[in-house]
DRENDO-1510 file (C-alpha; in Angstrom, 1 decimal, always signed):
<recs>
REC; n; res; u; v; w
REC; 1; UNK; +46.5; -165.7; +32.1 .
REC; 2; UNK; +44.4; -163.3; +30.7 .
REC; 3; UNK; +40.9; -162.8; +31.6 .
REC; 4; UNK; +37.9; -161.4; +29.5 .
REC; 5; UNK; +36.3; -157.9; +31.2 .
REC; 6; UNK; +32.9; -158.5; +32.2 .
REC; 7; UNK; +30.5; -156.3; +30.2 .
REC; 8; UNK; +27.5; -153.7; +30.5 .
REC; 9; UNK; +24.1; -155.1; +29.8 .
REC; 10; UNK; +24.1; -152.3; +26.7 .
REC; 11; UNK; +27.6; -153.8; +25.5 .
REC; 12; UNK; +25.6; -157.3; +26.3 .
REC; 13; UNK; +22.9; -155.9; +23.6 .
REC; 14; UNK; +24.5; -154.6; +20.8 .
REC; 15; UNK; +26.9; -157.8; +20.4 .
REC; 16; UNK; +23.5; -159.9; +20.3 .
REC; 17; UNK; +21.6; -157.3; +18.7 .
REC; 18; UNK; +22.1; -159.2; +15.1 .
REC; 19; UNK; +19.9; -161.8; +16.4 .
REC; 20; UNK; +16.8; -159.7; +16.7 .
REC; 21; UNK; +16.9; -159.1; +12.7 .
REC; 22; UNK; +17.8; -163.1; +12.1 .
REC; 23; UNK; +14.8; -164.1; +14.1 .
REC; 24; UNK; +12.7; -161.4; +12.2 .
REC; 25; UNK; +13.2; -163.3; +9.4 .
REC; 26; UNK; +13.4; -166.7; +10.8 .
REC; 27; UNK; +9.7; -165.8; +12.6 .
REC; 28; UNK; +8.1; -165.1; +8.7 .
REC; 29; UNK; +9.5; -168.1; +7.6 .
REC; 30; UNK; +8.1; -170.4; +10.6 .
REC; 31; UNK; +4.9; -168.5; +10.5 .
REC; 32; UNK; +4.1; -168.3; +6.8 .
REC; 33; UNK; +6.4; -171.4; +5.0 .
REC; 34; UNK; +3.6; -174.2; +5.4 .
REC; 35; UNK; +0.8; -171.8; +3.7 .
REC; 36; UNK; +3.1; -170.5; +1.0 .
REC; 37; UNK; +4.3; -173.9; +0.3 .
REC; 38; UNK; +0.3; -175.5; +0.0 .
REC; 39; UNK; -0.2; -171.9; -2.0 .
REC; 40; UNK; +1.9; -173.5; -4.3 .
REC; 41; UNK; +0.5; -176.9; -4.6 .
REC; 42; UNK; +1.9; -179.1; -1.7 .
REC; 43; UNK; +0.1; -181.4; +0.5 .
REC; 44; UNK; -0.1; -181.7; +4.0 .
REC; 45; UNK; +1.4; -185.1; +4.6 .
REC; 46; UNK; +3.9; -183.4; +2.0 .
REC; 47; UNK; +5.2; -180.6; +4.3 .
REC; 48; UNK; +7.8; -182.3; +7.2 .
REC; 49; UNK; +9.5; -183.1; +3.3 .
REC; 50; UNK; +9.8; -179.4; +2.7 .
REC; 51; UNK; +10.7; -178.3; +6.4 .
REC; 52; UNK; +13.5; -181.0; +6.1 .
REC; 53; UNK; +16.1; -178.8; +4.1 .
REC; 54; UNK; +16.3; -176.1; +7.6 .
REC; 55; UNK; +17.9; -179.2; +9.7 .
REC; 56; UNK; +19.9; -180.8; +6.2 .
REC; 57; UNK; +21.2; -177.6; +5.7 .
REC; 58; UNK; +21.7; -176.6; +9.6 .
REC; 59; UNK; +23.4; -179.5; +10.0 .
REC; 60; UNK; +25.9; -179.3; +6.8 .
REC; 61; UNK; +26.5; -175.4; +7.4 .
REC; 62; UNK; +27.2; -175.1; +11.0 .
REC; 63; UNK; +29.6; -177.2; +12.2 .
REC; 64; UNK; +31.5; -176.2; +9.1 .
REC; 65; UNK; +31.0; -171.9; +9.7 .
REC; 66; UNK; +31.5; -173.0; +13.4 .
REC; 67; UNK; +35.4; -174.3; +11.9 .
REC; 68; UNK; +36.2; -171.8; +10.1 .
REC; 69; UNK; +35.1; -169.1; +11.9 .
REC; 70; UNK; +37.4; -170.3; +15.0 .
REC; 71; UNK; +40.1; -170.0; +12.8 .
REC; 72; UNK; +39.2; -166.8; +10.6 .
REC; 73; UNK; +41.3; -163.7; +11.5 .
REC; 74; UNK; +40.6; -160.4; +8.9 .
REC; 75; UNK; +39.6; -156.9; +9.7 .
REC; 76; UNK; +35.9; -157.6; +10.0 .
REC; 77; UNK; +37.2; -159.8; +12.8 .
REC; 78; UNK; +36.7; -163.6; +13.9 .
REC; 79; UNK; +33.1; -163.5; +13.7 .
REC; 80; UNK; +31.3; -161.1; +11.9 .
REC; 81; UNK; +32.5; -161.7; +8.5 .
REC; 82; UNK; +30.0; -164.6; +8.5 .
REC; 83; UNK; +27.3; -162.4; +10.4 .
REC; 84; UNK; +27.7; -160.3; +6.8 .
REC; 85; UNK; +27.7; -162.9; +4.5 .
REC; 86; UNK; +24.8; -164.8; +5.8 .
REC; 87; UNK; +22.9; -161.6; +6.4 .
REC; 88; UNK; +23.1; -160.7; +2.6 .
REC; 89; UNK; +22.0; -164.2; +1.6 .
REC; 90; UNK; +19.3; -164.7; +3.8 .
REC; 91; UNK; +18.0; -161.1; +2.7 .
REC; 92; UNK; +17.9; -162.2; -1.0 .
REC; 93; UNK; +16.3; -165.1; +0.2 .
REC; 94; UNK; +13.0; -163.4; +2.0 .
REC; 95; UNK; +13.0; -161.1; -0.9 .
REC; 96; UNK; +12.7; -164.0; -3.7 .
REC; 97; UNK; +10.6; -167.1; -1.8 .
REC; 98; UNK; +7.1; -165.2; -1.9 .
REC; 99; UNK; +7.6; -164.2; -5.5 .
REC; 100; UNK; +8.6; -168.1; -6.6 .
REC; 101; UNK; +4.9; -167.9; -9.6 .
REC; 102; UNK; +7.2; -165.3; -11.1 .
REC; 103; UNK; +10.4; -167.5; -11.3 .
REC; 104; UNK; +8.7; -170.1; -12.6 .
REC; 105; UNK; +9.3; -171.1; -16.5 .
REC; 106; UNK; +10.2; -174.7; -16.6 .
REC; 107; UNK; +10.2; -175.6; -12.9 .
REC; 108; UNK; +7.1; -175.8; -10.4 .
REC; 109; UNK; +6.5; -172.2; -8.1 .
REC; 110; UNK; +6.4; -175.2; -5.2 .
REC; 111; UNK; +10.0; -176.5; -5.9 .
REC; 112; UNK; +11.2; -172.9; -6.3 .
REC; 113; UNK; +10.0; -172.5; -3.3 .
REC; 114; UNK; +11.1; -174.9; -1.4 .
REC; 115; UNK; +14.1; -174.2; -3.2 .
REC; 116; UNK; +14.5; -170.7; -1.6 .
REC; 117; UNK; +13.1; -171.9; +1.8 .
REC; 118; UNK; +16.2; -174.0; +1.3 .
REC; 119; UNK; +18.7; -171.0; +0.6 .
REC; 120; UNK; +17.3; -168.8; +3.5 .
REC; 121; UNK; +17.7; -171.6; +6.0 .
REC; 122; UNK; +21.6; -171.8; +4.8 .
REC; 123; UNK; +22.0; -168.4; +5.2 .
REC; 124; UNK; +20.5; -167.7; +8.0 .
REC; 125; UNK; +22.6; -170.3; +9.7 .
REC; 126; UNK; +25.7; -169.1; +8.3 .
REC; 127; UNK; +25.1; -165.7; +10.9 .
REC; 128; UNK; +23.3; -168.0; +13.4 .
REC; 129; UNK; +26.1; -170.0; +14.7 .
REC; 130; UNK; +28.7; -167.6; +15.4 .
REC; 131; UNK; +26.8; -165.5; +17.3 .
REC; 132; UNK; +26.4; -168.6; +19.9 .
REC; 133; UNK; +30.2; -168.6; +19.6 .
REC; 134; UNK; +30.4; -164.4; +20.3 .
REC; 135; UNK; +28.9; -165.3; +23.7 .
REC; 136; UNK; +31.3; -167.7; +24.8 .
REC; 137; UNK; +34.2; -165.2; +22.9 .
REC; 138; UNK; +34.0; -162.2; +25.2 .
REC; 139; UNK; +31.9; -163.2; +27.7 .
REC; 140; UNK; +33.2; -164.4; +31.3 .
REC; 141; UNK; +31.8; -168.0; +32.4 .
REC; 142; UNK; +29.6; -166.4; +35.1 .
REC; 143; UNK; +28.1; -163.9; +32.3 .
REC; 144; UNK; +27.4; -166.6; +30.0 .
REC; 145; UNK; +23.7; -167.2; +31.1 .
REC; 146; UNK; +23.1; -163.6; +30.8 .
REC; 147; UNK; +24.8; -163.0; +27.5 .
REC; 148; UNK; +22.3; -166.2; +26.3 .
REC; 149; UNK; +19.3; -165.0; +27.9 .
REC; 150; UNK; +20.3; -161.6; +26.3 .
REC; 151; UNK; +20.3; -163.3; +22.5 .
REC; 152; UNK; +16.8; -165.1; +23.7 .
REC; 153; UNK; +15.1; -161.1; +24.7 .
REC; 154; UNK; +16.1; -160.0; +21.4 .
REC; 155; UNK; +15.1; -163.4; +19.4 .
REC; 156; UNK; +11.8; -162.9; +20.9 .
REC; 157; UNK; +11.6; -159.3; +19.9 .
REC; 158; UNK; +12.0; -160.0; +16.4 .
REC; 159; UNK; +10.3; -162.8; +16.2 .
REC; 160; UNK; +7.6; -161.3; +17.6 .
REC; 161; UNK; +7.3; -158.6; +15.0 .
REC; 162; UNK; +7.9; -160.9; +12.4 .
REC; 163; UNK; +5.5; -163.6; +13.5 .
REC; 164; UNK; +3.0; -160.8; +13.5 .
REC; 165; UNK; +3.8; -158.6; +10.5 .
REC; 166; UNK; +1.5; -160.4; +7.7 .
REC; 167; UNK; -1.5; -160.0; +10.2 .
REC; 168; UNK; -0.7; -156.2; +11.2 .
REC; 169; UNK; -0.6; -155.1; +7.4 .
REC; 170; UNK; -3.1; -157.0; +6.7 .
REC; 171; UNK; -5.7; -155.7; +9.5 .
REC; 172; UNK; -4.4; -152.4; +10.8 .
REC; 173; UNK; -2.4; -151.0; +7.1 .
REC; 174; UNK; -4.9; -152.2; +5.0 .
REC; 175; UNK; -3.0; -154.1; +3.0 .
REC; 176; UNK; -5.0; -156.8; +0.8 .
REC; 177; UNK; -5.0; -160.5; +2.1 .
REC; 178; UNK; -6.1; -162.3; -0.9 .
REC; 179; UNK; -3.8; -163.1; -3.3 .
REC; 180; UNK; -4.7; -161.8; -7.2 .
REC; 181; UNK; -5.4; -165.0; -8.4 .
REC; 182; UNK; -4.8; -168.6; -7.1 .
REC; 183; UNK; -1.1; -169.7; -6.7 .
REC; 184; UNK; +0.0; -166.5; -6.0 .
REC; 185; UNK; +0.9; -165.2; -2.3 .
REC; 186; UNK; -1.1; -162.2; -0.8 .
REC; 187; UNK; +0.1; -158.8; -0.6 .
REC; 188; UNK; +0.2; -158.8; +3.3 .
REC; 189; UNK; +2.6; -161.7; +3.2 .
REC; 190; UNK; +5.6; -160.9; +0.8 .
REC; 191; UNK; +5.3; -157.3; +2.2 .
REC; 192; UNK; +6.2; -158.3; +5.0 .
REC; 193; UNK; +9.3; -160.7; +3.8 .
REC; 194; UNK; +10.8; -157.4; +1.8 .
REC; 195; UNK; +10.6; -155.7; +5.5 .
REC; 196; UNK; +12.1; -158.7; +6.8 .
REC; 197; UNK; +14.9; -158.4; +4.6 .
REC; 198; UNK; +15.7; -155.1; +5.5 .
REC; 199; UNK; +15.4; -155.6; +9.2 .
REC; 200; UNK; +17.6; -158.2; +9.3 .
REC; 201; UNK; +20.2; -156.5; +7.2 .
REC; 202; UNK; +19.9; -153.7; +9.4 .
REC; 203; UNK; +20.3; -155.5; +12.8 .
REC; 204; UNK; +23.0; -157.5; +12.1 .
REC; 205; UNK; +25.2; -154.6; +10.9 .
REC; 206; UNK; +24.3; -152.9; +13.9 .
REC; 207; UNK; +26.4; -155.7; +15.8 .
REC; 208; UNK; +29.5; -155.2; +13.2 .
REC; 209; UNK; +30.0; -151.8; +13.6 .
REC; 210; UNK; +29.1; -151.6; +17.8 .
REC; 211; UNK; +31.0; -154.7; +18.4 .
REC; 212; UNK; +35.1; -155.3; +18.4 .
REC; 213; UNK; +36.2; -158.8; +18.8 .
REC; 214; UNK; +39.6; -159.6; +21.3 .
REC; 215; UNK; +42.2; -160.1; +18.2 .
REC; 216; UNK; +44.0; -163.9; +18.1 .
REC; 217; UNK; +46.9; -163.6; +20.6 .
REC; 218; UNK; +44.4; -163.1; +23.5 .
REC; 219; UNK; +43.3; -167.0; +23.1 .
REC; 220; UNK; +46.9; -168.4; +23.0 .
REC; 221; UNK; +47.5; -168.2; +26.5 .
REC; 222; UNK; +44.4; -169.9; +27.6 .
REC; 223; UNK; +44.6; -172.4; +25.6 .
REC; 224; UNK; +48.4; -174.2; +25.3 .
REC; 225; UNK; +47.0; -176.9; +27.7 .
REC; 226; UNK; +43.3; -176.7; +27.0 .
REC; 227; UNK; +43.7; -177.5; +23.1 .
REC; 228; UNK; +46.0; -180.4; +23.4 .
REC; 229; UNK; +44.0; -182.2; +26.3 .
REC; 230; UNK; +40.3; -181.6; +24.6 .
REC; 231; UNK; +40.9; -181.8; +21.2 .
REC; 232; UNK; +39.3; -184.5; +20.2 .
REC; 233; UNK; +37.3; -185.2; +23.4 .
REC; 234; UNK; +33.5; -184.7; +23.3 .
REC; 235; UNK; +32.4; -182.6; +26.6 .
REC; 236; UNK; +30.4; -185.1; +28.6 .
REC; 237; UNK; +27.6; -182.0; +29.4 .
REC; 238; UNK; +27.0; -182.4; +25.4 .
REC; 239; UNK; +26.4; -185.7; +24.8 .
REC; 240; UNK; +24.4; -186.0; +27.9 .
REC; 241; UNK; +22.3; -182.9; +26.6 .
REC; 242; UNK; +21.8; -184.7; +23.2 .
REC; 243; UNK; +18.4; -186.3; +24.2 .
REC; 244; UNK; +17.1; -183.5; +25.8 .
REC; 245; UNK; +17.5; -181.4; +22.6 .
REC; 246; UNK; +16.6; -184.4; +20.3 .
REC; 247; UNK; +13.2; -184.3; +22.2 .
REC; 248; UNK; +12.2; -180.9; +22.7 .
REC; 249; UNK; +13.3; -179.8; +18.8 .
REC; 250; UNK; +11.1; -182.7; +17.6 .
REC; 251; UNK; +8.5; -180.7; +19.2 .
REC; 252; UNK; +9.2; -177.7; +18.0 .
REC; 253; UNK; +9.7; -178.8; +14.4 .
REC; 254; UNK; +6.2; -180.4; +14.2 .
REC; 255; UNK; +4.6; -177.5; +15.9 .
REC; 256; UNK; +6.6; -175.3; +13.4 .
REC; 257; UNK; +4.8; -177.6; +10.3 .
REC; 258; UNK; +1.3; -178.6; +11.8 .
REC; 259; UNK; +0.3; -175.5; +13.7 .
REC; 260; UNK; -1.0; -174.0; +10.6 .
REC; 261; UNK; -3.3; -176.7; +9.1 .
REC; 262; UNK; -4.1; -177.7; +12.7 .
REC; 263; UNK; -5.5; -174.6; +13.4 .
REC; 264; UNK; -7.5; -174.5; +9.6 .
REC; 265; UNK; -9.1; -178.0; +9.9 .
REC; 266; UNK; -10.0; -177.6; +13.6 .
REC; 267; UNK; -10.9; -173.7; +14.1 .
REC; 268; UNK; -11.7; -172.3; +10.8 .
REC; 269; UNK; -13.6; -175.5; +9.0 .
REC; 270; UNK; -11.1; -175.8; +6.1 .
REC; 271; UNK; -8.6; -177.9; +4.5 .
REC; 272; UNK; -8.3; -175.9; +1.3 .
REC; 273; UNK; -4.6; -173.2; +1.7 .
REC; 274; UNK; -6.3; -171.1; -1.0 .
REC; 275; UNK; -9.6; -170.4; +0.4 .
REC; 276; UNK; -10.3; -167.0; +2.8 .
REC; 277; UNK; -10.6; -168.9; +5.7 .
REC; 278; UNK; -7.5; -170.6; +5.3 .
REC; 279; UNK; -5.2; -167.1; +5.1 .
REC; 280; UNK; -7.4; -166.1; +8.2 .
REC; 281; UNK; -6.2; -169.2; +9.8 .
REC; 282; UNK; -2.5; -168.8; +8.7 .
REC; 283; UNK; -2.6; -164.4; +9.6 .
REC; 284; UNK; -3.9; -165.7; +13.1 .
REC; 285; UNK; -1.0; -168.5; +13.5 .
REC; 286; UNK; +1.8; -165.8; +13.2 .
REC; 287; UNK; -0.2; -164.0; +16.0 .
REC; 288; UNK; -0.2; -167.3; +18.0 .
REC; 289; UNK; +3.7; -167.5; +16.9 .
REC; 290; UNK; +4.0; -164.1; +18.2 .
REC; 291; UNK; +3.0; -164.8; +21.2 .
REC; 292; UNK; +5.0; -167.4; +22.4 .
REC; 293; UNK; +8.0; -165.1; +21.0 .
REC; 294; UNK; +6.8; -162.4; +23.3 .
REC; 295; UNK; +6.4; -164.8; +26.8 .
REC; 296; UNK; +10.0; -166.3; +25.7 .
REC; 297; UNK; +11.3; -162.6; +25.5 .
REC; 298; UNK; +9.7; -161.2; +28.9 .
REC; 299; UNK; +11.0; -164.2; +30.7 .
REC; 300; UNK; +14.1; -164.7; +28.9 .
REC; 301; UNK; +16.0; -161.7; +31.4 .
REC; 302; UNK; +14.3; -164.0; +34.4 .
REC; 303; UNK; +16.3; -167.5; +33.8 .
REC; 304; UNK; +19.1; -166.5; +35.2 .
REC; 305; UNK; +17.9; -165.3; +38.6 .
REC; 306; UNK; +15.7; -168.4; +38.2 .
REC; 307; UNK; +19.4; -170.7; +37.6 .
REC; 308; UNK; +20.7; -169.2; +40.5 .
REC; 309; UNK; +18.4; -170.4; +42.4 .
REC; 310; UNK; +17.2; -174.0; +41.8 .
REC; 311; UNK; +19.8; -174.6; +39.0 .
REC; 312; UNK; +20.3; -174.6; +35.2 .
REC; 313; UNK; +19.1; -177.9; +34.7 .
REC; 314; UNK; +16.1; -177.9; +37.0 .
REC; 315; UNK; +15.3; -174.3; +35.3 .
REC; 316; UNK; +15.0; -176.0; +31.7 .
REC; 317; UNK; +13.4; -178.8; +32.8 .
REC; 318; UNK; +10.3; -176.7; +34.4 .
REC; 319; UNK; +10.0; -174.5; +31.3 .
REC; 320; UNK; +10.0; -178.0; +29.0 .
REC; 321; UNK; +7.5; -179.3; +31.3 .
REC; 322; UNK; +5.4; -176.5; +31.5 .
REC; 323; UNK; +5.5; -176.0; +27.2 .
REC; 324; UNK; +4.5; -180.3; +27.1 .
REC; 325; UNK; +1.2; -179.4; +29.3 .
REC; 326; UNK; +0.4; -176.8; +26.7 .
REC; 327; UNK; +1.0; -178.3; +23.5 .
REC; 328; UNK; -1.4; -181.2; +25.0 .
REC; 329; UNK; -3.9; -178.8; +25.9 .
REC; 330; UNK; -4.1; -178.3; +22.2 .
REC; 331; UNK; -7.3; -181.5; +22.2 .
REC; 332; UNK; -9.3; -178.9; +24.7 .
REC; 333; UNK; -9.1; -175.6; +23.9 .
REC; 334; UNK; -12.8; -174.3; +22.7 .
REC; 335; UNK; -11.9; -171.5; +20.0 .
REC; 336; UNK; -9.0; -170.2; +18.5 .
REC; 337; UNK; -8.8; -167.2; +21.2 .
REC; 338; UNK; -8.0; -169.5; +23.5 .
REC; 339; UNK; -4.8; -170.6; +21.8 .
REC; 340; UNK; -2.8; -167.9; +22.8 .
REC; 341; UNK; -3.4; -170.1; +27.0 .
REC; 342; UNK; -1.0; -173.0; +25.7 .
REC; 343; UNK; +1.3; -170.2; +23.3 .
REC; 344; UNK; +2.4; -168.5; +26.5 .
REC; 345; UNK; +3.3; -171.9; +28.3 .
REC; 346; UNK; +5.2; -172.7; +24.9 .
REC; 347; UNK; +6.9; -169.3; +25.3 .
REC; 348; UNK; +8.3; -170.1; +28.7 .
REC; 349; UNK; +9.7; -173.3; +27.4 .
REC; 350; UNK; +11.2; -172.0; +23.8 .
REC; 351; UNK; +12.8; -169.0; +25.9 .
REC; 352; UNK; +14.6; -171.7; +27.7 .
REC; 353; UNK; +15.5; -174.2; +25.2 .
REC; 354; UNK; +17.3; -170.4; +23.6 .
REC; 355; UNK; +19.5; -170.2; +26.4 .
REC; 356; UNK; +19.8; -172.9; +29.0 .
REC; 357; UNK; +21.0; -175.4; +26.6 .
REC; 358; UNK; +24.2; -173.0; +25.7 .
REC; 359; UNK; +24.7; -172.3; +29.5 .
REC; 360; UNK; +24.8; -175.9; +30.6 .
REC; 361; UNK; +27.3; -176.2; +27.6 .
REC; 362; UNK; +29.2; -173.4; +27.0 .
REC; 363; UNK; +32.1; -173.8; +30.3 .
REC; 364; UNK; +32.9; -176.8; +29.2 .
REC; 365; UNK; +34.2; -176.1; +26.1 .
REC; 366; UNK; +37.7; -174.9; +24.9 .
REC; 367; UNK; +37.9; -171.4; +24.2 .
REC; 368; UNK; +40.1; -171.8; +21.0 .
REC; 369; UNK; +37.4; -174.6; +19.8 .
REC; 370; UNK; +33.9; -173.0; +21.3 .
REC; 371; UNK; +32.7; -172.3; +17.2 .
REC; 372; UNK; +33.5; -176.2; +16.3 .
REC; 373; UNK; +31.8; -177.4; +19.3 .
REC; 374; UNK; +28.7; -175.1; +18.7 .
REC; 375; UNK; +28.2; -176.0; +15.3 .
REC; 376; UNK; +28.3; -179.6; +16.0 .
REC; 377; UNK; +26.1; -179.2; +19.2 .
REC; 378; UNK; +23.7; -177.6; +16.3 .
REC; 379; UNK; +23.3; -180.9; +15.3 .
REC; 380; UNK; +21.6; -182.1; +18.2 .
REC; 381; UNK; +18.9; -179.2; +16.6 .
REC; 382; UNK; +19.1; -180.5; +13.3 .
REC; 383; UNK; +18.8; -184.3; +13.7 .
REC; 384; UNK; +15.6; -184.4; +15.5 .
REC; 385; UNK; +14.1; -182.0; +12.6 .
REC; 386; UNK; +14.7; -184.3; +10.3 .
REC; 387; UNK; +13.6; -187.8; +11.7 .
REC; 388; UNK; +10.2; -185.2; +12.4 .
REC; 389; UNK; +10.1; -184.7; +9.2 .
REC; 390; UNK; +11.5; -187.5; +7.6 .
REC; 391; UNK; +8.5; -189.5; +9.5 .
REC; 392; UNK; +6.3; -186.7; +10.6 .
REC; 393; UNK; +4.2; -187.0; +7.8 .
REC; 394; UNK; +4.1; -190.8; +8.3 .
REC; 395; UNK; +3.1; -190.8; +11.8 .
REC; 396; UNK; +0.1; -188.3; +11.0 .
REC; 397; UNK; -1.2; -190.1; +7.7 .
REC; 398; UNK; -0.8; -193.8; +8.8 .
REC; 399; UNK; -1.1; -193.4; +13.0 .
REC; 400; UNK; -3.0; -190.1; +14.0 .
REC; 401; UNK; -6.1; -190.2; +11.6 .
REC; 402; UNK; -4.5; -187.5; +9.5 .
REC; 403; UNK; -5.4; -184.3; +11.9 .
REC; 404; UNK; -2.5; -182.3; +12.1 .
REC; 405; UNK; -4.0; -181.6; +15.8 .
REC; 406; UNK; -2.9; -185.2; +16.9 .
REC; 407; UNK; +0.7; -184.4; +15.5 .
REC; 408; UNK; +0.6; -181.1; +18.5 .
REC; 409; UNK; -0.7; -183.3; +21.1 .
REC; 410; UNK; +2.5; -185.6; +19.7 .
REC; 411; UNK; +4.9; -183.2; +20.5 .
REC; 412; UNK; +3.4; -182.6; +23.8 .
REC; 413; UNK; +4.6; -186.0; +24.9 .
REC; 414; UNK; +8.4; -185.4; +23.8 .
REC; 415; UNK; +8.0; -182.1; +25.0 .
REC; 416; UNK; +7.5; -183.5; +28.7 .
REC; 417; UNK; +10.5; -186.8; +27.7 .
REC; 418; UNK; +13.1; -183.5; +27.5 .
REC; 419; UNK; +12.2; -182.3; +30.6 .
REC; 420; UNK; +13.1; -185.9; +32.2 .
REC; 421; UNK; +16.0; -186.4; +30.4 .
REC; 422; UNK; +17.3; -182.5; +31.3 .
REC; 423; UNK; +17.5; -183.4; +35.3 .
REC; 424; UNK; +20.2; -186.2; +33.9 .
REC; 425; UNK; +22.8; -183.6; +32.9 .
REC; 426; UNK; +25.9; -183.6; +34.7 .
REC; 427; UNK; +27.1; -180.2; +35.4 .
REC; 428; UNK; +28.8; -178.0; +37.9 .
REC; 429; UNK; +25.8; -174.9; +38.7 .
REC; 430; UNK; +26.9; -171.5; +39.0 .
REC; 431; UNK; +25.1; -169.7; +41.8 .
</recs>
């Protein structure tokens, strides 16, 4: 049988190199979607509704690129022709959403909005899922939590960048933060989507031309028996790992959509998206954003050393833990310096819920399959995003007093429920 060569930590990096310029992009649109969207006219209450079309269209799009791309065979390769289309797409994309007042003729600048939010979050999962498939491709089984703590270091580093691009314009270039009239997004922020755009183009080609793919007849081997057995039999480590995903991405979905306003209402005395106070709030949340991407990028190089000692599914349960406590700490933090305390415990757990997840997952799947079985593992991202937001804005009008805080302090509690339900997960540890 053939066996897959292990790799050097810079081959590691330039196959998961893509990601850094994905998570760019997917940083401004986490950072900056809630304010653009109220720019344009939305409501609070009215925002999970918007957020909904990233898990709609994560869920339609990846189990279906995750097909396709098992069974796609060109001279791009397996992989990256779907790297390159999504790339393009979601480039448009962050060109076109901030600009939505200047599309608009017969349709509102907040549907065209949402409408592009929409596209982006296609596109952007179009390259998204085969690179969890790459991993699995050309990686050996006792590489895999390095070749997924590798994608999490370089997630962090863009998103990082990204999260914090609008505020460094803004404060250190001198770019303007207002907007030139109401409805219209500020300088600082679509400025920084062009640059997202090109940085993600960028990265992602850096990956197709540094990184060759094993051609088709290297997986027939491996998988006469494996195909046959497992084809239509659902890895028990994934359906176990369901409810630990369903809770922890229902916490990061409504952080993803409250953060914003939270930090407006409470911190900066203001409700109103198109007042001064409320773009400080916003360029000071993608700093806060930031900062969890850094903590989940300094530690992501860690969680394997960390999984060799006490475990993969004791390592993911700690870090989910340890992100619950600070999203609850949210209801005592003083002033909004402090926030970055509870950002780096929510960095520590993000870093893991990047990579351990895949880990725990990624032996038991066949080889010739691993693309299927990521994409519709994606959905145990996607369908907790949208019950949050399906009933996210529910919860917080009708149960939590409408403060966007109490919605944080929510996700706190599922936060610590996916740190219980991790320690649940049957698998064999690698040490």
């Amino acid at each position: 049988m053939k066996t897959k060569a292990r790799m050097s930590f810079w081959q590691i990096w330039n196959m998961s190199f893509g990601f850094l310029g994905i998570q760019f992009g997917f940083a401004l649109q986490n950072a900056n979607a809630s304010r653009i969207l109220q720019t344009f006219g939305a409501h609070v209450e009215e925002l999970p509704w918007f957020w909904l079309v990233a898990p709609i269209t994560g869920m339609l799009v990846q189990p279906i690129v995750g097909y396709y791309s098992d069974r796609t065979w060109n001279k791009f390769g397996r992989r990256r022709p779907y790297f390159l289309i999504g790339a393009l797409l979601t480039s448009a994309a962050l060109i076109l959403m901030p600009n939505a007042p200047h599309l608009a003729t017969f349709i509102s600048p907040m549907l065209i909005g949402g409408g592009m939010l929409m596209i982006m979050d296609a596109s952007i999962n179009i390259s998204m899922e085969p690179f969890r498939a790459l991993v699995a491709d050309k990686l050996p089984e006792e590489q895999h939590a390095l070749g997924f703590s590798m994608q999490t270091l370089l997630i962090g580093i863009g998103a990082v960048v990204g999260s914090w691009l609008p505020y460094i314009l803004g404060n250190w270039f001198g770019i303007s933060k207002e907007a030139a009239h109401e409805g219209l997004v500020a300088p600082n922020v679509y400025f920084s989507f062009y640059i997202g755009a090109a940085v993600l183009l960028s990265a992602i080609l850096w990956t197709v031309i540094r990184t060759k793919e094993y051609p088709p007849d290297f997986y027939e081997e491996e998988n006469k028996t494996t195909v046959k057995k497992e084809k239509f039999s659902i890895p028990k480590p994934m359906i176990q790992l369901l409810l630990v995903q369903f809770f922890s991405w229902f916490a990061l979905f409504t952080m993803w959509v409250f953060t914003t306003p939270a930090v407006a209402k409470t911190f900066y005395g203001t409700v109103d998206p198109n007042s001064a106070a409320f773009q400080e709030a916003g360029d000071w949340v993608g700093i806060l954003f930031g900062v969890y991407n850094l903590v989940s990028a300094i530690i992501a190089m860690s969680l394997p050393l960390i999984a060799r000692k006490i475990g993969r599914k004791k390592t993911h349960a700690l870090a989910l833990a340890i992100g619950g406590l600070s999203y609850l700490s949210f209801s005592i933090i003083p002033n909004p310096d402090l926030l970055i305390l509870p950002m780096i415990g929510i960095g520590i757990a993000w870093g893991s819920i990047l990579a351990m997840p895949y880990a725990m997952l990624a032996s038991s799947i066949p080889p010739k399959q691993m693309g299927m079985f990521m994409g519709l593992f994606n959905m145990s991202i996607t369908i907790p995003q949208i019950i949050s937001g399906v009933f996210g804005g529910l919860i917080l009008k009708n149960f939590l007093h409408n403060d966007p805080v109490n919605s944080i302090l929510l996700a706190g509690v599922f936060m610590f429920l996916g740190a219980i339900s991790s320690l649940f997960v049957s698998i064999k540890e690698v040490r």
